[in-house]
C-alpha positions in Angstrom: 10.7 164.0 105.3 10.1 165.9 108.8 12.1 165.1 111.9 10.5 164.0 115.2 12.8 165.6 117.7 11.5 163.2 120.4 12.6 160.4 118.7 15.3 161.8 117.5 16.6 162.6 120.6 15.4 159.3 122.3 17.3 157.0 119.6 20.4 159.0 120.4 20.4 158.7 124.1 19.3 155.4 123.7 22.2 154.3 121.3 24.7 151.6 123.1 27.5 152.1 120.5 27.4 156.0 121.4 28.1 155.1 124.7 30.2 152.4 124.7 32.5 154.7 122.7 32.2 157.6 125.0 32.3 156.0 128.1 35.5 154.2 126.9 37.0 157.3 125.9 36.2 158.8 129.3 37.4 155.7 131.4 40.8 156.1 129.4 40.8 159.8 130.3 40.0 158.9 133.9 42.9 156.6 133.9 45.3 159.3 132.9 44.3 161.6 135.3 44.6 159.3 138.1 47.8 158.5 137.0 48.9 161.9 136.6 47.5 162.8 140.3 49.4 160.0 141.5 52.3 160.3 140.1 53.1 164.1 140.2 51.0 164.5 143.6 48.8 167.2 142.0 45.9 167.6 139.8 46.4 169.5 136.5 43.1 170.9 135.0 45.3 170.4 131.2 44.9 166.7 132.0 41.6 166.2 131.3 41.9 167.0 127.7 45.3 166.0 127.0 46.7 163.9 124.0 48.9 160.9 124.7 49.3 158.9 127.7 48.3 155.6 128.9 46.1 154.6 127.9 45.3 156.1 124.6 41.6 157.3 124.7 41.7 157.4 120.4 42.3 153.8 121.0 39.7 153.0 123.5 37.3 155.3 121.6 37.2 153.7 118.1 38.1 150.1 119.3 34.6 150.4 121.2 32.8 151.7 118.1 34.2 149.0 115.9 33.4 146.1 118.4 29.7 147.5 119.5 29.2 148.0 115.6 30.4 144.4 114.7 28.3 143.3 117.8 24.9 145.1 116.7 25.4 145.0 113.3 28.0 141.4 112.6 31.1 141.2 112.1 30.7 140.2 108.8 29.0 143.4 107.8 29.8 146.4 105.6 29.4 148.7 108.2 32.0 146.7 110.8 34.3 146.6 108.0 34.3 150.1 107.9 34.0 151.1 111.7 37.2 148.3 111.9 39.4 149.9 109.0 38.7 153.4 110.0 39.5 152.2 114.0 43.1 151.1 112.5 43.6 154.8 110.6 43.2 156.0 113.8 45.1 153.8 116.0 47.9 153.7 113.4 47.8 157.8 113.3 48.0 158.1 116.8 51.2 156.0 117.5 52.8 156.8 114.1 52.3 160.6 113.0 51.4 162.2 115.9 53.9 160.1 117.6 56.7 161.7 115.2 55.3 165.3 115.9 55.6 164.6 119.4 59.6 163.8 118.9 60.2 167.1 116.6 58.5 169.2 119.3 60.4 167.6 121.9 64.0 168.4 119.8 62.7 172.1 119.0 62.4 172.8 123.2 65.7 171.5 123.7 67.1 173.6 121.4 64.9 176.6 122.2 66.5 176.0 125.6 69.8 176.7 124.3 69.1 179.4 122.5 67.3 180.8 125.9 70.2 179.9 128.1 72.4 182.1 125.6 69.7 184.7 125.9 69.4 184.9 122.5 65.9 183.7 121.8 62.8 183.0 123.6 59.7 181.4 122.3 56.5 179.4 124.1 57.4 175.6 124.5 55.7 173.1 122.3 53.2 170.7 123.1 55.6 167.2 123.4 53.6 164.5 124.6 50.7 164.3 121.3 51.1 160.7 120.2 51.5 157.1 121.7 53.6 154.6 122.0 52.2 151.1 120.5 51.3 149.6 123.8 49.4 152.9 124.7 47.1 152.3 122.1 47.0 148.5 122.1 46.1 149.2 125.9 43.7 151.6 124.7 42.3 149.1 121.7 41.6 146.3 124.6 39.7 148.7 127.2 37.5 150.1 124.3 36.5 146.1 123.2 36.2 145.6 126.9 34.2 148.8 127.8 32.2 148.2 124.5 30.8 144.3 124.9 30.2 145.3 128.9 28.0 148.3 127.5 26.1 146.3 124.4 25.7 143.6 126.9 24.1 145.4 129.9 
């Protein structure tokens, strides 16, 4: 079997669910940054690729794949089913275990802080803020659907 690279290429660029899923993942990211700008009166390079926040980009990301798949492809179909169930690994991983990772980094800088004030240890502060809270990614699950039926639609 030998590839066509033009229509190769041209399917891809042409494929809604794609971009429903990036476009939601970007609008989420947007939304952070924004936030971030507005809230600490600065803008951070670090905050276009960071991890947790509101809204949760994971979310918005695999909500829009599940919901442009279901909406090409039924929702009633194998391949929603497993767009949907690997959406809620996802969703659930990104509140629940990264979530908890978030909270042991969090306790280890307080008590590297400590230890530094003592002057008796000094080590590079851990990443806190990896996971989300259940309404970030229930916020991020909505903007995805939204972002995703506005993009299948157009």
């Amino acid at each position: 079997m030998q590839l066509q690279n033009s229509n190769f290429f041209s399917q891809i660029i042409g494929n809604r669910i794609i971009w429903a899923s990036f476009f939601s993942w970007g609008i989420a990211q947007i939304i952070k940054i924004i936030s971030g700008v507005i809230k600490e009166k600065r803008f951070d390079f670090k905050w276009l690729m960071m991890t947790g926040g509101m809204p949760s980009a994971h979310s918005a990301g695999v909500s829009a794949l599940a919901t442009a798949v279901g909406m090409f492809s039924g929702f009633d179909s194998i391949v929603f089913a497993i767009t949907a169930i690997f959406a809620l690994i996802i969703m659930f991983d990104a509140q629940g275990l990264r979530r908890s990772t978030g909270r042991q980094a969090e306790a280890l800088n307080k008590m590297m802080e400590e230890i530094y004030i003592k002057h008796e240890f000094k080590q590079e502060r851990l990443l806190e803020l990896i996971g989300h809270t259940p309404v970030e990614v229930f916020v991020g699950a909505v903007l995805g659907s939204v972002v995703a039926i506005f993009v299948v639609t157009l």
